[in-house]
N, C-alpha and C positions, 0 to 999 in steps of 0.2 A: 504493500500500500504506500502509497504517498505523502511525503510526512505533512501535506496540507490535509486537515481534514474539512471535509465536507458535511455541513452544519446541514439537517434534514428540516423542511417544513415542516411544520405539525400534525401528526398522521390525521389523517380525515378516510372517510369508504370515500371514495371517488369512484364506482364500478359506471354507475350513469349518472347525466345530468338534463335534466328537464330542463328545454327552453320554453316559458311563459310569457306571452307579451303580457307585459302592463296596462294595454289600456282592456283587456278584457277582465273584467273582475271576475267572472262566476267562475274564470281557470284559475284563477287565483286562489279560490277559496278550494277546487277540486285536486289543485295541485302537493295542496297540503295531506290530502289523503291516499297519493299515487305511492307506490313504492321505492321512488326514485332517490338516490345516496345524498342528491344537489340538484337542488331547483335556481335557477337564475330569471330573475325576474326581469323583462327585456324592456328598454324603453331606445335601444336601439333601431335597428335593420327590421325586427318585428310589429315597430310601430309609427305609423303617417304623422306628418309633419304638424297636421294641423291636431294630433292627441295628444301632443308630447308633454304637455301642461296639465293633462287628466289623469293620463298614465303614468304620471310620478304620482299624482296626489294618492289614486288607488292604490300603487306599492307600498307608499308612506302609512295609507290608512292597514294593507294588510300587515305590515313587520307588527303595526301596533296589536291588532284585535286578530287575526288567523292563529290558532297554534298549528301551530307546523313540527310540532314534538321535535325528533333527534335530528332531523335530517340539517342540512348544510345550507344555508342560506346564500346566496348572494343575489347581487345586482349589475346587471350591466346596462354601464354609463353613454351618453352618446358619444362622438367621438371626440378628439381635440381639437377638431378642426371646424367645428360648429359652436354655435354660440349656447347649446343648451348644455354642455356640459358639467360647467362649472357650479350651475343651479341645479342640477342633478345632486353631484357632491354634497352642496350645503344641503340643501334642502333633505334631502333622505338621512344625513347626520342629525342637522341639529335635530328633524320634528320626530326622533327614534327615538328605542330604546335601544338593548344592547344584543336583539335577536340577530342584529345582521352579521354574519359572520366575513364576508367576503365582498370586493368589489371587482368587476370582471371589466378590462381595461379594452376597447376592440381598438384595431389596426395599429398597432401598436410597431412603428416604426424606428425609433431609436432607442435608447438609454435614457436620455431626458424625457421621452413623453412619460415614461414613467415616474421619473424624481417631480418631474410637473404634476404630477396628480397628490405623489406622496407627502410633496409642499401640502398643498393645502388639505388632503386631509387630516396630517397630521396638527393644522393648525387649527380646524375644526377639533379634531380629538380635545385640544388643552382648553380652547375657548370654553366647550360645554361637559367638560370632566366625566369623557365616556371611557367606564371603565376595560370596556373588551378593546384590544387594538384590532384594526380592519386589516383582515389578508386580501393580497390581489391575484388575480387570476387572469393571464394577457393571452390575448389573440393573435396570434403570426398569421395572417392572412393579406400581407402585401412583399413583392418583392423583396422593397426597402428592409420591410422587419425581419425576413429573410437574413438578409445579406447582414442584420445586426443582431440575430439572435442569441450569440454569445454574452455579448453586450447586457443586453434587457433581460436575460434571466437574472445576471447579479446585480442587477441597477438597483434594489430593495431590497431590505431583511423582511419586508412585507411579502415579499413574492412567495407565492404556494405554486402555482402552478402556471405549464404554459400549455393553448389549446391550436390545434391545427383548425383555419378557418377556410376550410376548401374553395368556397366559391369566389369568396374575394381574391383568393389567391390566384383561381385562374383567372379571373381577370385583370389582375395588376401584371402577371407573366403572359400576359393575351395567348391563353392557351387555347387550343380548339378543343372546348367542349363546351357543350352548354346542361348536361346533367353537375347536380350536384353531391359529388363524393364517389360515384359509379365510374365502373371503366368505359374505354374507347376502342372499338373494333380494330380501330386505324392504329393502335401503340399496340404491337406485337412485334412478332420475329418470324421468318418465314426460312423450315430448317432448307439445309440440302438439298437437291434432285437426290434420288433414291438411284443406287446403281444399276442400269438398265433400263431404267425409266419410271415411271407411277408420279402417282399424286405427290405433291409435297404439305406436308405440314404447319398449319399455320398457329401458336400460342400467342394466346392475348397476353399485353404485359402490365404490370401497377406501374401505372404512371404515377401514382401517388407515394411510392416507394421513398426518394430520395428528402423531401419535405418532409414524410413522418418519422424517417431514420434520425435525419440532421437535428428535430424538435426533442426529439428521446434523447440524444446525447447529451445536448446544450439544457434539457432540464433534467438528466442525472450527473451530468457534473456539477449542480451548481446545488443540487436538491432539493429539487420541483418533483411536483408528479407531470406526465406526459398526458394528455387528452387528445381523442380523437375526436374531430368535431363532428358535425351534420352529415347525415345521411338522406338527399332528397327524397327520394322516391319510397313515401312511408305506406305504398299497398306492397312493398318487395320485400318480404323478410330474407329468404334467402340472400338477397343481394346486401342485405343491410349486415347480416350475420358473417357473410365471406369478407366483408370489410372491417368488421370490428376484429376479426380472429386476424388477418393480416396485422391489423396495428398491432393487436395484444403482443404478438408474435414480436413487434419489434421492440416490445417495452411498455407501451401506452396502457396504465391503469383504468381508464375508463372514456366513456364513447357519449357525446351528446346523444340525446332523445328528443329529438323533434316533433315529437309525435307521443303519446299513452302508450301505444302497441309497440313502443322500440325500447321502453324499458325494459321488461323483464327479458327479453334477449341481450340488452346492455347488461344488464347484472349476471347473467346466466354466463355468456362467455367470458365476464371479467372477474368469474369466480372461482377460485382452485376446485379440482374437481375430491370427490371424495378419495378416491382411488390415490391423488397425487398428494395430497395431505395425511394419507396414512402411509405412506411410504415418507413422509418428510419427517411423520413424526418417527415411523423406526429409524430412520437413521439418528435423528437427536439421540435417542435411546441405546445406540449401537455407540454412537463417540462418546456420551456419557460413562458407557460401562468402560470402553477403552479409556480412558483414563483414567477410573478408580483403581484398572489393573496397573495404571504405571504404561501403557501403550500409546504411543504418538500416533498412530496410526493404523488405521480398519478397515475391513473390507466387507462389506454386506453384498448378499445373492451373487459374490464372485467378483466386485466392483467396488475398486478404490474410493473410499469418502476422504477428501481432501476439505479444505478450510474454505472453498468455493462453495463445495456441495452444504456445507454446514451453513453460511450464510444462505445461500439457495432455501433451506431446508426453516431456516428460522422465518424468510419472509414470509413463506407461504403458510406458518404455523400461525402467525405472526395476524395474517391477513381472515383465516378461515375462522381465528377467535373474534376478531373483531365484526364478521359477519355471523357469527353465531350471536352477539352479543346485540344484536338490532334485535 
């Protein structure tokens, strides 16, 4: 290991995250009863120009009067480039209490858009003596934020998490496609001519690959959780399911729900399976005993447990308790 360590956010379930616009209340008050790990409450991209002033006032009125029991709160802000941002910030600090746990930062393009928000909420924080400090939650979904994502994961000791924002993203990198978060027939590979002749083979490829890799890195080295975001098409389970197991695969703890019907698939594949947490737990069990023998090293069903597999083996322990624990 590296003799820097790496300071971890506060563990939170992240498996799925509801997006809820603000200006619809009755989803507001239904959202609190969905099974979902984080709700965010949108006064962004999910809401018209002319609601932006109702759809703060409804999220302000639900933090107050909805209980929303255990689950994860946040809010996301317009953006910095618009003039309702900043009345977002106050507004939802001061007229609160202390249910909100998270503020969710969108297109977040350098290091400073972030110290730019963390100004003033932390000046909000001291003005009206709130005692919970607000975590943030930023969205890589432009080129720019791209190219400074190393940057803006450590731009804050507020920072929890960073979110892949598919669509904006192909649109700041003007990619050809117009689904959002689904593949494109046209990014494959097409193998060889087969010797003597026949059909040739064509596999589709994840264009969405290098964006989700590069966001997992930049928020495990910095000690973020990674999030997949939106999956448009919420009649495709299949299709929403082969993209959440892609990310998971790369890292990404847990997958936006755009939709009711995309939770329990978001939670379902960002959950250790049974099978793989009973085996996580023998093995704790197996280096346990090996060293009350005096043994550096074990080998369970014929296979070396090293200090990898022991980490491996504690997150998943680690993770199945806290979801038993909801």
């Amino acid at each position: 290991m590296s003799f820097k360590i790496v300071q971890q956010a506060p563990a939170r379930l992240n498996r799925s995250e509801l997006a809820v616009p603000g200006s619809n209340a009755k989803m507001l008050e239904k959202a609190a009863t969905s099974a979902a790990d984080v709700i965010f409450l949108d006064l962004e991209d999910a809401v018209a120009p002319d609601d932006k002033e109702q759809a703060r006032e409804n999220i302000i009125q639900a933090l107050n009067d909805i209980d929303f029991g255990d689950k994860t709160i946040s809010v996301r802000i317009n953006g910095l480039d618009t003039h309702y941002m900043y009345r977002d910030v106050v507004e939802v600090l001061e007229r609160t209490g202390d249910r909100l746990d998270l503020i969710m930062i969108p297109k977040v393009g350098t290091a400073a858009d972030v110290y730019a928000v963390d100004m003033l909420v932390s000046q909000v924080e001291a003005a009206k003596s709130r005692k919970k400090q607000i975590g943030f939650e930023l969205i890589i979904e432009t080129a720019l934020g791209m190219a400074n994502i190393n940057e803006i994961a450590a731009a804050s000791p507020r920072n929890e998490s960073l979110h892949f924002g598919v669509a904006d993203y192909a649109a700041s990198t003007k990619m050809r496609v117009t689904t959002i978060g689904g593949p494109n027939p046209s990014y494959g590979v097409l193998t060889d001519a087969p010797e003597g002749g026949g059909e040739r083979d064509y596999h589709w490829g994840d264009m969405w690959h290098y964006a989700i890799a590069r966001m997992v890195v930049a928020a495990r080295a910095n000690g973020l959780r990674p999030i997949d975001g939106p999956f448009g098409d919420v009649q495709d389970a299949e299709g929403y399911k082969a993209q959440a197991n892609r990310a998971s695969v790369l890292g990404c703890e847990g997958k936006w729900a755009i939709h009711p019907t995309q939770i329990d698939l978001a939670n379902d594949i960002n959950s250790p399976s049974e099978k793989d947490v009973s085996q996580a737990r023998r093995i704790l069990e197996a280096m346990e005993q090996a060293q009350k023998e005096g043994r550096g090293a074990v080998t369970l069903d014929g296979k070396l447990i090293d200090l990898a597999s022991i980490r491996q083996a504690e997150n998943l322990v680690q993770k199945a308790d806290a979801i038993a624990g909801r």
